[in-house]
N, C-alpha and C positions, 0 to 999 in steps of 0.2 A: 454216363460215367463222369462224375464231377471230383475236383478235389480242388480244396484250396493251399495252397502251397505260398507259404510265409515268405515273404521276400526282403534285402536286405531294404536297409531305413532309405539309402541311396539310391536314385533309379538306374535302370540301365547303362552301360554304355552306348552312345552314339555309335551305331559301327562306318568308320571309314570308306568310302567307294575307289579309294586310292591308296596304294600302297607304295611302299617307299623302294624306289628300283634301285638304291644297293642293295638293298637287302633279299631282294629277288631272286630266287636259285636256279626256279622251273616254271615254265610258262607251256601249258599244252590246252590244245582242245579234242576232246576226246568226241567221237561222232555218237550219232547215238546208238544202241546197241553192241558198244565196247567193253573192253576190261582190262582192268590196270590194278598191278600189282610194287607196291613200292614200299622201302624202308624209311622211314622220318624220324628223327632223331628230337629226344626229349626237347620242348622251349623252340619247336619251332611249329608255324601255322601252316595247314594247307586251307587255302577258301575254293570253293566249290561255287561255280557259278552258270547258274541255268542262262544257256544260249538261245532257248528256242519255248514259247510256252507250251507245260508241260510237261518239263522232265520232271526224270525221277534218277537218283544214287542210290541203290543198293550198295549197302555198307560196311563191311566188319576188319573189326582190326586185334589184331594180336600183340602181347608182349614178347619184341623181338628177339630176346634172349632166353624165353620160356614159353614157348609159346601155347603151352599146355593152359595158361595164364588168360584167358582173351577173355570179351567182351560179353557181357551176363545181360542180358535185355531183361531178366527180374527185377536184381537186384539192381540194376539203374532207376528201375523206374517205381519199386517199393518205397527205394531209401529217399529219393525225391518225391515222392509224393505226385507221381503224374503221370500223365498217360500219352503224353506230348512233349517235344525238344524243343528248346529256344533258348536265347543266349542266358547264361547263368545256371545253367545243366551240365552234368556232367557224365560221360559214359563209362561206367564201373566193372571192372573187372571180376572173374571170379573170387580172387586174392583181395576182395574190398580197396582196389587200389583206382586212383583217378587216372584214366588212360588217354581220354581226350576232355579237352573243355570247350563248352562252345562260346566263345568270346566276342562272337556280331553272329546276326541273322536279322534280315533285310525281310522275312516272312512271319515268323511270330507261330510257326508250327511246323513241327515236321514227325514224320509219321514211327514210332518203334515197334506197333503190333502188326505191320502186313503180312510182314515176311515177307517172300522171293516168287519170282513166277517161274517155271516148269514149261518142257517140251510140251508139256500135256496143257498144261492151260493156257500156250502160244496157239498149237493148233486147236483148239474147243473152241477160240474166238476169232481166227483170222487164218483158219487154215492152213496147213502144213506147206513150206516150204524149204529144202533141202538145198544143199550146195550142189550136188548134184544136177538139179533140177532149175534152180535159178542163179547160180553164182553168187555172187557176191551181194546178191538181194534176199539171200537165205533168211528165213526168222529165226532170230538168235532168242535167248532168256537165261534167266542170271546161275538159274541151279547149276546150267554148264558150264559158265562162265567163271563161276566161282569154283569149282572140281578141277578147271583146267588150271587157273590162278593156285591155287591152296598146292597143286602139284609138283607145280613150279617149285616152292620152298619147304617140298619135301612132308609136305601132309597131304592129307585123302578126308576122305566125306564123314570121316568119325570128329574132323575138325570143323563142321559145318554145321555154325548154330544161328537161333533168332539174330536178325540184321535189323537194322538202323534201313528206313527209307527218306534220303533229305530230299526235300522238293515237294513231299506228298503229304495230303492229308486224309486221314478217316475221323468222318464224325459219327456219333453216337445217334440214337433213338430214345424216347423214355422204356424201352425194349431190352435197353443193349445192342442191338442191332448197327453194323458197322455200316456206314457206307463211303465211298469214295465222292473226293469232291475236284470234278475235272477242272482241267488248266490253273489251279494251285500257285502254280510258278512262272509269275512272266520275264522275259529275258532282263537280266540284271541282276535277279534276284540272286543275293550269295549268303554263304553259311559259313563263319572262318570256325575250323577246329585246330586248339594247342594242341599238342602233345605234350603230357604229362612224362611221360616215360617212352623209352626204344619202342616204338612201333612200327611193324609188319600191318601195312593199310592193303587193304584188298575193296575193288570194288566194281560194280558194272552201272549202263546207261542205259538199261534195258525194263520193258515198263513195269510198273508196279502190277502185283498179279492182279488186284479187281479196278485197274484201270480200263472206264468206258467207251473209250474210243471206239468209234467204229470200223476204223484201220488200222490196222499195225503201222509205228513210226515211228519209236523211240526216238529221243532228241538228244540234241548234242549237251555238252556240258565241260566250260574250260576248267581246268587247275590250277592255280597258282601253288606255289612252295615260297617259303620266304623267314629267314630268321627273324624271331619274335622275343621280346622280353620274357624273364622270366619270371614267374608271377609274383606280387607282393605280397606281404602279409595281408594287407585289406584286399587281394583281389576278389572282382566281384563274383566271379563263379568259385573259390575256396571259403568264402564267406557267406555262399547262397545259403546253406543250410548247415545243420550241425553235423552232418553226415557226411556232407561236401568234405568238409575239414579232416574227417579221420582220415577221408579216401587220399586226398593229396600225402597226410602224415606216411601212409602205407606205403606211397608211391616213393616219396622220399627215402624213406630206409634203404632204398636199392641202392644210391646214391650216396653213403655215407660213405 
């Protein structure tokens, strides 16, 4: 799976390792096999940072005032021309609207075809363990994690679509043939995403389904939250592509 994808005349931005503590809102680390559900408000970043190597984020976010509105893992990755995230991508709505952008990424890939792991494909690889059974050492995975979350604000599993995996990667074969590439992400490694518009972020720390480990151990993963400018006319992810720009236009009109 190749594609080349036109990039602005300007390279990247440098992403930052430091962020500016006024502007700081929320600082957690989530362990691994969690789930977190939170509102972020348009023009602000959360960055996402692997604590341990080998995480993996399970991702999907909603437009907080429609939520009918969410994340299109096609049309993200048609209208950019790619099969991979990295800074200067943008995550598109059903509404052709920019919902998040990714503005640093310390990795240079991050995975949108895995999708989600399952009860089922927790135990197929590391065997079943129950709360019942081991407490709080129970094997967790995101399908439930995400049912539980999405319930929380009032939606069910009709709201539960292709996710975003940051942290992970799947490479290709002259096949097609996917496969996973272990420990991905070593500790430091982060991903800032804007928000373009009201978003309802839903996400877990629990492993990618064809991650090879041979134990179960989802890893930790801190959050920041932090106000962020808001984007200019040359920004580099509104100017990555021609398509880039209708999406921000879309997300704007909400706003008028």
């Amino acid at each position: 799976m190749s594609f080349t994808t036109p990039r602005p005349a300007r390279p990247a931005p440098e992403p930052s390792p430091t962020l500016p503590p006024e502007r700081l809102l929320l600082e957690e680390t989530l362990p691994g096999g969690a789930a977190w559900s939170f509102s972020i408000r348009r023009h602000h970043t959360l960055r996402l940072t692997a604590a341990e190597t080998g995480a993996n984020v399970s991702f999907l976010c909603f437009n907080r005032q429609e939520p009918i509105d969410r994340y299109n893992m096609a049309d993200t990755l048609k209208g950019q021309h790619t099969a991979r995230l990295t800074t200067g991508f943008i995550l598109v709505s059903d509404m052709g609207r920019a919902m998040l952008s990714i503005t640093g990424d310390t990795l240079g890939w991050h995975d949108p075809l895995g999708g989600h792991d399952t009860a089922a494909h927790v135990t197929n690889k590391w065997g079943g363990k129950n709360y019942q059974t081991a407490r709080n050492d129970f094997h967790r995975n995101s399908r439930d994690h995400f049912l539980i979350e999405l319930a929380k604000h009032g939606l069910n599993a009709r709201d539960l679509v292709p996710n975003v995996n940051f942290f992970s990667k799947l490479s290709t074969d002259d096949a097609g043939r996917l496969s996973f590439a272990p420990n991905h992400a070593r500790p430091g490694d982060f991903v800032d995403l804007r928000a373009e518009m009201d978003l309802l972020v839903i996400l877990t720390t629990c492993h990618h389904p064809m991650d090879t480990s041979p134990a179960y151990g989802p890893k930790a993963v801190k959050l920041q939250l932090w106000r962020s400018d808001p984007p200019a006319a040359d920004d580099y992810c509104r100017t990555y592509r021609p398509e880039n720009e209708r999406a921000f236009y879309n997300s704007e009109l909400l706003y008028v």
